[in-house]
C-alpha positions in Angstrom: -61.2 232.5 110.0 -60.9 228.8 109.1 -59.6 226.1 111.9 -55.8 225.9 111.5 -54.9 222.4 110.4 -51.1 220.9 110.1 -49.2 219.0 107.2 -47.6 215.9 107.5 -45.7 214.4 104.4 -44.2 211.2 104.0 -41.6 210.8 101.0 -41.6 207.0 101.0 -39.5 204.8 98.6 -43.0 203.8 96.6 -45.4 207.1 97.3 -45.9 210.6 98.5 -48.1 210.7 101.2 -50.3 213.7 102.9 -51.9 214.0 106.2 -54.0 217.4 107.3 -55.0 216.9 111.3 -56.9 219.9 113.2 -56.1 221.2 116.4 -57.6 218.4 118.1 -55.5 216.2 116.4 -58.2 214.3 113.9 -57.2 213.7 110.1 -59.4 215.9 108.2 -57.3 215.2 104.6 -55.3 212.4 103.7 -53.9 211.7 100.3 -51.0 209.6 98.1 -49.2 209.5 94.9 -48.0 206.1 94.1 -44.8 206.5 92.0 -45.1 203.0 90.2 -49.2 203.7 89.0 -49.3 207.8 88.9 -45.8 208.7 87.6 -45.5 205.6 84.6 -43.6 207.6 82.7 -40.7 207.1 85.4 -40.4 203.6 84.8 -39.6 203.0 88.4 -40.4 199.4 89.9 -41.3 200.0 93.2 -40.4 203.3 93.0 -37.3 202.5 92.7 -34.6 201.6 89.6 -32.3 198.4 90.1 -29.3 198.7 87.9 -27.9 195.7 86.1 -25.2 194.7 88.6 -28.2 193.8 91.0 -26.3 196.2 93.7 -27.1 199.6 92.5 -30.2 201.0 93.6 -31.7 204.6 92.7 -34.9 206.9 92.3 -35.2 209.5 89.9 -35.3 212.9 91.8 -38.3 214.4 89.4 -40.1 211.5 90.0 -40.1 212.6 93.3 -40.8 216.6 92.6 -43.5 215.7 89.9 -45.6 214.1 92.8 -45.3 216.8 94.7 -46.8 218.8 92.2 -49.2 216.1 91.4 -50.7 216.2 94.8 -50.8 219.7 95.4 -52.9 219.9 92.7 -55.2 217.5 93.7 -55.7 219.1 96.9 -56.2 222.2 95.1 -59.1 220.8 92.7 -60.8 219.0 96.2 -60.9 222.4 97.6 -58.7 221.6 100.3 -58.3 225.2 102.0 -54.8 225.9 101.8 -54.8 229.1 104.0 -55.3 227.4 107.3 -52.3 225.9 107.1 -50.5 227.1 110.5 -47.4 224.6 109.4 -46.4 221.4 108.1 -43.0 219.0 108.3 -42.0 215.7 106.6 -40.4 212.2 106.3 -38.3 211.2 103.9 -37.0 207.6 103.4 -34.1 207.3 105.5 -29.6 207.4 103.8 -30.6 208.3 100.1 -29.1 211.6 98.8 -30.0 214.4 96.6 -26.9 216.3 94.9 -27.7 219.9 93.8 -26.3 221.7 91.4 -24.2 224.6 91.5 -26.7 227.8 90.5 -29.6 226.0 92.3 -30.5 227.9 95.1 -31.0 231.0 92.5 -34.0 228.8 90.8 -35.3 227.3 94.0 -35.7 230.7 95.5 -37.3 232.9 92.1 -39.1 229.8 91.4 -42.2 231.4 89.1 -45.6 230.6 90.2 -46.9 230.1 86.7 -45.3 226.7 86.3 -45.0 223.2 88.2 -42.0 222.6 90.4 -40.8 219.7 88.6 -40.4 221.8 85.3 -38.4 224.6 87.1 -36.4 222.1 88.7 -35.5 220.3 86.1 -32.1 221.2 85.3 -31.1 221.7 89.1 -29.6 218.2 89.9 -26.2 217.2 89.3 -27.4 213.7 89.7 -30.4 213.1 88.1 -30.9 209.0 89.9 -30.4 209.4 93.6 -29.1 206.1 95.3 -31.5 205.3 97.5 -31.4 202.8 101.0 -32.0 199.9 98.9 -28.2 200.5 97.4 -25.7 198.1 98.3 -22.8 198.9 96.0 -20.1 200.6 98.2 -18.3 197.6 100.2 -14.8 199.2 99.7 -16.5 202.9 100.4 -17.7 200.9 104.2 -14.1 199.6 104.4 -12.6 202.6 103.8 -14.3 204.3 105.9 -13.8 202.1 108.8 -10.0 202.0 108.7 -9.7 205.5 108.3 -11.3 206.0 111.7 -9.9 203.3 113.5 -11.9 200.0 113.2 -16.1 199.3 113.0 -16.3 199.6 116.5 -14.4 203.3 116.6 -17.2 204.4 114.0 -20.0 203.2 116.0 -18.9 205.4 119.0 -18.5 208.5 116.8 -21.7 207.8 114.4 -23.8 205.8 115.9 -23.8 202.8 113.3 -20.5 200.9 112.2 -19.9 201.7 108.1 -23.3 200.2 106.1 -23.7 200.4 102.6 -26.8 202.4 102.1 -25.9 204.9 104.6 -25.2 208.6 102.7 -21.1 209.3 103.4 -20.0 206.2 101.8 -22.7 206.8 98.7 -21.1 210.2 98.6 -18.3 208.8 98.8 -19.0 206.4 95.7 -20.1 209.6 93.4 -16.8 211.4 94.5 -14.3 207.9 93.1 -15.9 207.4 90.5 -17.3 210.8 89.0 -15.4 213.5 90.5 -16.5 216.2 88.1 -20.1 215.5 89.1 -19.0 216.1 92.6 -17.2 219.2 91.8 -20.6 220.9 89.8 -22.4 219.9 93.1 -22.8 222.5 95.8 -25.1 220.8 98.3 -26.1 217.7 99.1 -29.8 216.7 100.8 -30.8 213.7 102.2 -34.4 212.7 101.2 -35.8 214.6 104.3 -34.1 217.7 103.6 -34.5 217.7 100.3 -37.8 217.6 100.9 -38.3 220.4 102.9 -35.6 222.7 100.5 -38.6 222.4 98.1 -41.5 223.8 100.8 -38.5 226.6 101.5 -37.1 227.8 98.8 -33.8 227.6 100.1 -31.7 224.8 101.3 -32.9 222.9 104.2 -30.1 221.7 106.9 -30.2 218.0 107.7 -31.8 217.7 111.2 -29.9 215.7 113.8 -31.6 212.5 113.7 -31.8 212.0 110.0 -28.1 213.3 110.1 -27.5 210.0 112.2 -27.7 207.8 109.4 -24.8 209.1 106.8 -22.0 207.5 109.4 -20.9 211.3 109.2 -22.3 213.1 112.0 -21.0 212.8 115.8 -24.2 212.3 117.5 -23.1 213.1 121.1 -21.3 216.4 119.9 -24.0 216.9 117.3 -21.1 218.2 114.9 -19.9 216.6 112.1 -17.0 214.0 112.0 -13.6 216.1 110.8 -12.1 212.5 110.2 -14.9 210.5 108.9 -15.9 213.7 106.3 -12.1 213.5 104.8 -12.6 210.2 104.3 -15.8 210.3 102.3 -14.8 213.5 100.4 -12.9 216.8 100.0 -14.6 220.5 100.8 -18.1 217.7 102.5 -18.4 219.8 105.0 -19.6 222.9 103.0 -21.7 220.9 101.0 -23.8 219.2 103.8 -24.3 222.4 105.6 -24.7 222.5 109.5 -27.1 220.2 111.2 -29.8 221.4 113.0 -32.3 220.3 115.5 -35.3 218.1 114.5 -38.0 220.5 116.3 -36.5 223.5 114.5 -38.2 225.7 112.7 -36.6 226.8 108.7 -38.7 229.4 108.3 -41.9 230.2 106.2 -43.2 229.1 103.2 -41.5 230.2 99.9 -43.6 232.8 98.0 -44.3 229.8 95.5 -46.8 228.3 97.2 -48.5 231.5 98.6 -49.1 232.5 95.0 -50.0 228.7 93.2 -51.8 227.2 96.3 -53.1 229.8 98.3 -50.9 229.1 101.7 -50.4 232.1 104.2 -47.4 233.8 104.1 -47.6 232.6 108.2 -47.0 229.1 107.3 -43.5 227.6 109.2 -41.6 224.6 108.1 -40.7 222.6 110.5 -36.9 220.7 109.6 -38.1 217.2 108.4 -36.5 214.1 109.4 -36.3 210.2 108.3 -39.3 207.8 108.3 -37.8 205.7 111.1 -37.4 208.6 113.3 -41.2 210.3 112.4 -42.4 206.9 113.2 -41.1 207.5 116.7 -43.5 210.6 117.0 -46.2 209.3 115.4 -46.6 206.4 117.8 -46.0 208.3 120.2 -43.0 206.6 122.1 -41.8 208.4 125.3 -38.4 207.5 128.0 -38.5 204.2 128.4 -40.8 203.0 125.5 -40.3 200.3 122.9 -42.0 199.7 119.8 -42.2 196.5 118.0 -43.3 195.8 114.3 -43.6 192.6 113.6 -43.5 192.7 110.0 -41.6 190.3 106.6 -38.8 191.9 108.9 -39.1 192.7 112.5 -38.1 196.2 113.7 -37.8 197.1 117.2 -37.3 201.6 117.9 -36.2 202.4 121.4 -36.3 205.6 123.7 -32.7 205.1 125.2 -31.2 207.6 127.6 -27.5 206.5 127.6 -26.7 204.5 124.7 -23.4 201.8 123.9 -23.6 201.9 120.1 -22.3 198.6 119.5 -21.7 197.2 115.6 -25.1 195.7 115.5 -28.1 197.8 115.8 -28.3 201.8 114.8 -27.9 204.9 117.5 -29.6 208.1 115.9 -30.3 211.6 117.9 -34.2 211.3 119.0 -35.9 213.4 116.8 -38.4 214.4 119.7 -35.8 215.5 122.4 -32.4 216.3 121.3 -31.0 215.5 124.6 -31.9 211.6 124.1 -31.5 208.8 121.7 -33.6 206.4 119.7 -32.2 203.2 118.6 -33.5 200.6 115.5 -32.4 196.8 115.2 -33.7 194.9 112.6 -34.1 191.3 112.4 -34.7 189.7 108.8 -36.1 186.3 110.3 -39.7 187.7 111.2 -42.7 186.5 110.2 -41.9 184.5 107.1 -40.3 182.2 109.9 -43.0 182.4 111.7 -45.3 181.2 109.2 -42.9 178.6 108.3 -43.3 176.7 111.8 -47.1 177.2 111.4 -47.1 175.4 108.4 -44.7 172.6 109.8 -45.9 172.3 113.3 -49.7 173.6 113.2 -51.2 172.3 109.9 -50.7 176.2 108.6 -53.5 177.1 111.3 -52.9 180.0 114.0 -55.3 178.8 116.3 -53.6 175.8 116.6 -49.9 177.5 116.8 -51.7 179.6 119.5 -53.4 176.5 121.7 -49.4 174.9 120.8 -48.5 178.2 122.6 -51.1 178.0 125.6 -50.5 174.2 126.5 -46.9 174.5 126.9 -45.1 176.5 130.2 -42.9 179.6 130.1 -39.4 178.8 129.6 -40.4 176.1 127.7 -38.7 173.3 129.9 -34.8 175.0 129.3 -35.4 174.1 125.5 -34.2 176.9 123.7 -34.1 177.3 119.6 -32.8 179.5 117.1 -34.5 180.2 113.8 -32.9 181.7 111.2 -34.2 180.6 107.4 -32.0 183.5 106.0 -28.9 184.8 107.2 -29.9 187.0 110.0 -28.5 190.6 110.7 -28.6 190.1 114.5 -27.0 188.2 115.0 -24.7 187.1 111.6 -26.2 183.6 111.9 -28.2 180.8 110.0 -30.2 177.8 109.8 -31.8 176.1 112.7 -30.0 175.5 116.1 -31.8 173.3 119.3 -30.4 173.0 122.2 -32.3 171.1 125.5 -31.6 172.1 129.1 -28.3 170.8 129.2 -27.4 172.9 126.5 -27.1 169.8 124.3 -27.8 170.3 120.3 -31.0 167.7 119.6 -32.1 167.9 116.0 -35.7 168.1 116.8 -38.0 169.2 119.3 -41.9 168.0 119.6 -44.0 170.3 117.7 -45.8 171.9 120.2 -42.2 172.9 121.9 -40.8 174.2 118.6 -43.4 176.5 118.7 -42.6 177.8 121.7 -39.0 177.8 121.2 -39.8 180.0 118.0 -41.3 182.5 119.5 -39.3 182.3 122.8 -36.4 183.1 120.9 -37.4 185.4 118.7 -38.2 188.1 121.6 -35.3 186.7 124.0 -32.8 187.9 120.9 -34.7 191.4 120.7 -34.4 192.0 124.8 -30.8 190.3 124.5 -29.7 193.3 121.9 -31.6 195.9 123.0 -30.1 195.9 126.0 -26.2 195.6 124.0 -27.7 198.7 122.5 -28.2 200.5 126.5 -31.7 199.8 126.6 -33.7 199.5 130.1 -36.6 197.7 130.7 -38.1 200.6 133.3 -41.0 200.6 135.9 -42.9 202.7 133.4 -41.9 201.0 129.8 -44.5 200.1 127.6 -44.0 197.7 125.0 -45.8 199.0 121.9 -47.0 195.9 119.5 -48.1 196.9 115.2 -47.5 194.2 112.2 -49.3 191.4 111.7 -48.5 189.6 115.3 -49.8 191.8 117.0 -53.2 190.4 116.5 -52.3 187.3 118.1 -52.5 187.5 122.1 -50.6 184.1 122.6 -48.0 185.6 120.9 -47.7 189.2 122.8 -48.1 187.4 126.4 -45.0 185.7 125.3 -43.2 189.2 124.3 -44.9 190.4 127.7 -43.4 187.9 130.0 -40.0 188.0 128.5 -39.4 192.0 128.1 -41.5 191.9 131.5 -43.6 194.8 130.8 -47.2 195.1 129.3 -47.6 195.5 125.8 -49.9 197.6 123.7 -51.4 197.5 120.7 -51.2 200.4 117.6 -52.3 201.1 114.3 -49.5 202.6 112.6 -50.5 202.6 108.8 -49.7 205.7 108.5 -47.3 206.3 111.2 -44.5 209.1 109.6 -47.2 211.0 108.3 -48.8 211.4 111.4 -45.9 211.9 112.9 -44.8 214.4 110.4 -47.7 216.4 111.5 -47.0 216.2 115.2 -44.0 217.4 115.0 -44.9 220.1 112.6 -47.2 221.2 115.7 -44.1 220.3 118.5 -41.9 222.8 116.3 -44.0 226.2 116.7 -43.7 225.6 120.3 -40.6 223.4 121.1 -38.4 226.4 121.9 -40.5 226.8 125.0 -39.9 223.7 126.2 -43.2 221.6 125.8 -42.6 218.6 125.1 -43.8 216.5 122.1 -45.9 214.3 124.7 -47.9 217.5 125.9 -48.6 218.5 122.1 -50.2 214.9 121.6 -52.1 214.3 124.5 -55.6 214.2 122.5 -54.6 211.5 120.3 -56.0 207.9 120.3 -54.4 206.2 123.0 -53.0 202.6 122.6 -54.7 199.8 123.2 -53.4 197.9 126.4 -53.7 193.4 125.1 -51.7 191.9 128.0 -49.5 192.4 131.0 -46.5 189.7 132.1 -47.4 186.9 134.2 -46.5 187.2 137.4 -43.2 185.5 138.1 -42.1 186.2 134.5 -39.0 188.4 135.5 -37.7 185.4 137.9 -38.2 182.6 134.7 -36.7 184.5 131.9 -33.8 186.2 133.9 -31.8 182.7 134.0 -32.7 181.6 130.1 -31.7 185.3 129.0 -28.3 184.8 130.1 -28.4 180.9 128.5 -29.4 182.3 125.1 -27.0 185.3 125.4 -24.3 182.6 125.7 -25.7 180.0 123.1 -26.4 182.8 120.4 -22.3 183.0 120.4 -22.1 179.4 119.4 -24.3 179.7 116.3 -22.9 183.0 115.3 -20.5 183.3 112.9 -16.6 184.1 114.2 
């Protein structure tokens, strides 16, 4: 009898990615199919098609049922064993949509073994370009939207996000306006994720409760979808979406498909899949209390939040690990491109001096406190540079070594600042988790320490919703008795601890928190 292994799969705007672990929770098979390079015949640029009026963004859905065959078969020719297989779940990139035709589910479930998915398939979609997160063409869907319901704010309480443009009820909403008869031949529409696992199934897939949090359709306290906001995206939505499910839940086995072309046992479950953000969250492994940074081109933070105060910046979505809690996402554009920016300026381009800039100057950086925005930031709607000195006074430049600090003072002041908006607490027990390029710097993290007041950890998270796929495809075949995700994953690699706050930390910041709170008002748009 071979040693069961689990499947992890990450639909990703640019590839399909595979991960196989054991029961002990090591990688034993990893694999990708990079649309762009393997699929040429797609024409995709970063896997993705931007239409003419800049706005418009799609993927072609048989780009994204070709790799799925593609890899499969490569796993077949490697001699990947197929049969230990005990069960597998997925990511999919978060808000894009897939629109199925009426007559599908007959095709998806008699699907013949003799021939690739993509060729059976290939006449199932009512829209053959899915608009993906990258799409930014429904403004007066987001409006809409938002009046019918009462205001931005209203929405935020019911959904968990004010209206955005990528998210999937106002793209739906789009395809209804402007071709209702491609609407009308449609008789269920996927997001990515479940999409996804409708192909492992052979049957539609519900959307899962956390990946449901990001259409601005579902009520994520009630775990139902929104009568009001549904009537205002479309008539007769509700039957097309389906009802949501839990993320741990388990679909069902695998269609008869892949038992016959690959070799899987008829045993295999599928576990719902769920967005990249939120398989993130399992694969690093967050728990109550948790944060995780990435400090990337953009700087992302995920939280493990209890009792959240959706607010118009910032996302709410169901936690994927534990349906009873919530995991929020704020983005901030102005990451490290800025950061490199005051290298450049104030260090001669050098980290180690940026870092020594860092170490010679005190915590709380005299009162001075900056804001650094080269492009107009998200969170908060503000740009260009602002300094102000302990009187609160605008000066139009600091000494370099203070602009450094400032910098990076700010930066993680903002993220604590609207976190907290969001209902976050720092806890006794919260871990700051630290992945993206600045995390290698320690200068940089004891700064992040001292503000959040909490130690921070290091992780490698190159492949982080594929691992987490695969944890949570292990989590599903035993959720129902209440084990927690955190038991399943106790073997894994744990983080590495880099540095813990200075002593006094909490006292310093506590005052210049409440400072930059008030400042960040001033520079913010009205």
């Amino acid at each position: 009898m071979a040693a069961p292994c689990f499947l992890g799969w990450d639909f990703s705007t640019q590839q399909l990615k595979v991960i196989a672990i054991d029961e002990h929770l090591r990688v034993i098979y990893e694999d990708n199919v990079h649309f762009d390079k393997d699929l040429p015949e797609f024409k995709t640029q970063g896997g993705a098609y931007v239409h003419s009026d800049r706005l418009t963004v799609t993927s072609p859905v048989l780009m994204w049922v070709k790799a799925l065959d593609m890899i499969l078969e490569k796993m077949k020719s490697s001699g990947f064993n197929f049969t230990q297989v005990r069960a597998l779940s997925g990511a999919g990139q978060q808000h894009g949509s897939v629109y199925w035709k009426k007559g599908s589910i007959q095709t998806l479930k008699n699907a013949s073994p003799e021939l690739p998915l993509h060729q059976l398939l290939k006449a199932c979609f009512a829209v053959s370009n899915s608009p993906i997160w990258m799409d930014s063409s429904t403004a007066s869907q987001c409006s809409n939207l938002e009046k019918a319901v009462g205001g931005a704010q209203r929405l935020a309480a019911i959904t968990g996000s004010r209206a955005y443009e990528r998210f999937t009820g106002n793209q739906i909403a789009k395809i209804y306006s402007q071709n209702p008869e491609v609407y009308a031949q449609t008789e269920r529409i996927s997001l990515v994720s479940s999409f996804a696992a409708s192909l492992f199934l052979g049957a539609y897939a519900p959307i899962d409760y956390s990946d449901g949090s990001g259409m601005n359709l579902l009520q994520i306290w009630e775990k139902v979808w929104s009568a009001s906001c549904l009537d205002a995206c479309a008539p007769g939505l509700e039957e097309k979406l389906g009802s949501p499910v839990p993320s741990h839940s388990v679909l069902g086995s695998i269609s008869p498909y892949y038992i016959q072309r690959y070799g899987f046992s008829p045993d295999c479950k599928v576990v719902a899949f769920t967005g990249d953000n939120p398989a993130s969250l399992a694969g690093m492994r967050l728990q109550e209390g948790d944060i995780a940074i990435s400090l990337g081109t953009s700087d992302t933070l995920f939280l493990w939040i209890q009792e959240p105060t959706p607010a118009l910046e910032g996302h709410i979505l169901c936690n994927p690990v534990d349906s009873q809690t919530f995991m929020a996402l704020l983005c901030f554009k102005n990451g490290s491109l800025m950061r490199e920016r005051i290298r450049d300026d104030c260090a001669s381009g050098s980290w180690d001096e940026f870092s020594k800039a860092l170490s010679s100057t005190v915590a709380g950086n005299n009162g001075n406190l900056g804001f650094y925005f080269d492009v107009m930031e998200i969170t908060p709607e503000a740009v260009g540079i602002h300094r102000f000195n302990s009187d609160n006074q605008k000066v139009s430049d600091f000494p370099k070594e203070v602009e450094i600090r400032a910098l990076i003072e700010g930066q993680f002041m903002a993220k604590r600042i609207h976190a907290e908006k969001l209902g976050y607490k720092v806890m006794p027990r919260t871990r700051i988790l630290a992945t993206g390029g600045a995390s290698h710097n320690k200068k940089i993290l004891q700064v992040l320490s001292d503000v959040f007041n909490a130690p921070v950890y290091t992780i490698d998270t190159a492949n982080s919703a594929c691992l987490g796929s695969a944890y949570r495809a292990i989590h599903g075949l035993v959720a129902e008795t209440n084990v927690s995700l955190a038991d399943v994953v106790k073997l894994a690699p744990e983080p590495r601890l880099a540095v813990t706050p200075t002593t006094g930390a909490e006292e310093l910041y506590r005052p210049l928190l409440k400072r930059y709170a008030e400042l960040e008002q001033k520079v913010s748009w009205p």
